[in-house]
C-alpha positions as CSV (number, residue, x, y, z in Angstrom):
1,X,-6.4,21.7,13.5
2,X,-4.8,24.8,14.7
3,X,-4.8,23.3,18.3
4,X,-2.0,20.9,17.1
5,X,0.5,24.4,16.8
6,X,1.2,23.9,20.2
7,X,3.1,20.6,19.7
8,X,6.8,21.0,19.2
9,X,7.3,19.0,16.1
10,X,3.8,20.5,14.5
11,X,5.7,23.4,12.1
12,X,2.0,24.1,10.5
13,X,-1.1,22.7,9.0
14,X,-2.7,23.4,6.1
15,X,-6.0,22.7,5.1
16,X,-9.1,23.5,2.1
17,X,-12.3,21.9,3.0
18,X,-12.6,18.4,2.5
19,X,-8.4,18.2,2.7
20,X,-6.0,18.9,6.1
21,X,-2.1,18.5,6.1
22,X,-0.2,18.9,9.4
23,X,3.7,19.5,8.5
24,X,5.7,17.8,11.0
25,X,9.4,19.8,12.2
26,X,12.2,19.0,14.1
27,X,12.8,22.8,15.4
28,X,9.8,24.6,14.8
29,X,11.7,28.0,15.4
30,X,14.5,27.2,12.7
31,X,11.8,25.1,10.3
32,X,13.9,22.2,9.9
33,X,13.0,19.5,9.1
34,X,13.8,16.0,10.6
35,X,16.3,13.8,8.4
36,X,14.6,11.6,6.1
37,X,15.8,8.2,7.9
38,X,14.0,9.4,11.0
39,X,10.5,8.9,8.4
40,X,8.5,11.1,10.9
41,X,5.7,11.1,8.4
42,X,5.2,6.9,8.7
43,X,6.4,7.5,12.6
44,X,3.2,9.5,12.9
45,X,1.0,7.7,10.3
46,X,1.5,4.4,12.7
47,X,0.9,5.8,15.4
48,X,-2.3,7.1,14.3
49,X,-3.5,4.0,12.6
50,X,-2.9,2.0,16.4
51,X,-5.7,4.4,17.0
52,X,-8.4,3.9,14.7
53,X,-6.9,7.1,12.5
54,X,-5.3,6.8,8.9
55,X,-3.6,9.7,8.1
56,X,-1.3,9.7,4.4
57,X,2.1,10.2,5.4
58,X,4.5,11.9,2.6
59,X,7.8,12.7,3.8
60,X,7.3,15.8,6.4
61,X,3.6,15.7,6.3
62,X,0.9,13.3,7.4
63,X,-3.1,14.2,5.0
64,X,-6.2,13.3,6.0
65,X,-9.3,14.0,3.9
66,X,-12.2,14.3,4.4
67,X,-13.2,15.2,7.9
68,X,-17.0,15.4,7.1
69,X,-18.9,16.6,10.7
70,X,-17.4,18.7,13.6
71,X,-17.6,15.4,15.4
72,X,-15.4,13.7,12.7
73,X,-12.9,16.6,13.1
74,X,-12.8,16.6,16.7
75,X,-11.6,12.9,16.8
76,X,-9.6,13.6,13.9
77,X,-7.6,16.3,16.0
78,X,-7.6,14.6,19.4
79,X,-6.6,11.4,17.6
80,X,-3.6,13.3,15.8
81,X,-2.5,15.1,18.7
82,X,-2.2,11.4,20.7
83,X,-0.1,9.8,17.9
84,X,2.3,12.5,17.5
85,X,2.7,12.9,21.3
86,X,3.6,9.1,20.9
87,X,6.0,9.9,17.9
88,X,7.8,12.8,20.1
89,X,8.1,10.0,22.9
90,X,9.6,7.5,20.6
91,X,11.9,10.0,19.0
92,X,13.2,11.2,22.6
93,X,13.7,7.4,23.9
94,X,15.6,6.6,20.4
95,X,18.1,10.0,20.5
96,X,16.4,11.0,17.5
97,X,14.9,14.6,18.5
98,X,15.4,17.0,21.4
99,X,12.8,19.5,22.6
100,X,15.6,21.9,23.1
101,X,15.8,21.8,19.2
């Protein structure tokens, strides 16, 4: 999971064993969050579900449990990574984020 910190809108993840949270940001420097009408959360989530993930969206944060083999997390990550690249896309087409923060 920690290969998702590269992604501008990733601000962290969290994680305990069978339980993972990526918390999504607006400006990762600043660690704002996006407005709540933007829903980045679902944004992500539906994203994710187009490709074979689901992922629990709630508000700033998209929770997946449980990633059971290295195999399972692999696809997990890759799969993640893919949907929020999609989100950022969406979000820059729609004047909703900018990577300059």
């Amino acid at each position: 999971m920690h290969t998702l910190l590269d992604l501008p809108i990733v601000g962290d993840r969290r994680g305990s064993k069978f339980m993972m949270c990526v918390v999504d940001v607006c400006n990762k420097v600043a660690r704002e969050f996006f407005p709540p009408e933007v829903n980045i959360g679902k944004r992500i989530s539906n994203r994710a579900e187009e490709l074979g993930l689901i992922v629990r969206p709630i508000v700033d944060m998209n929770i997946m449990s449980p990633p059971l083999t290295k195999n399972d997390v692999d696809f997990v990550v890759k799969t993640l990574r893919r949907a929020i690249e999609m989100t950022m896309d969406d979000l820059l087409s729609k004047g909703l984020w900018s990577q300059d923060g």
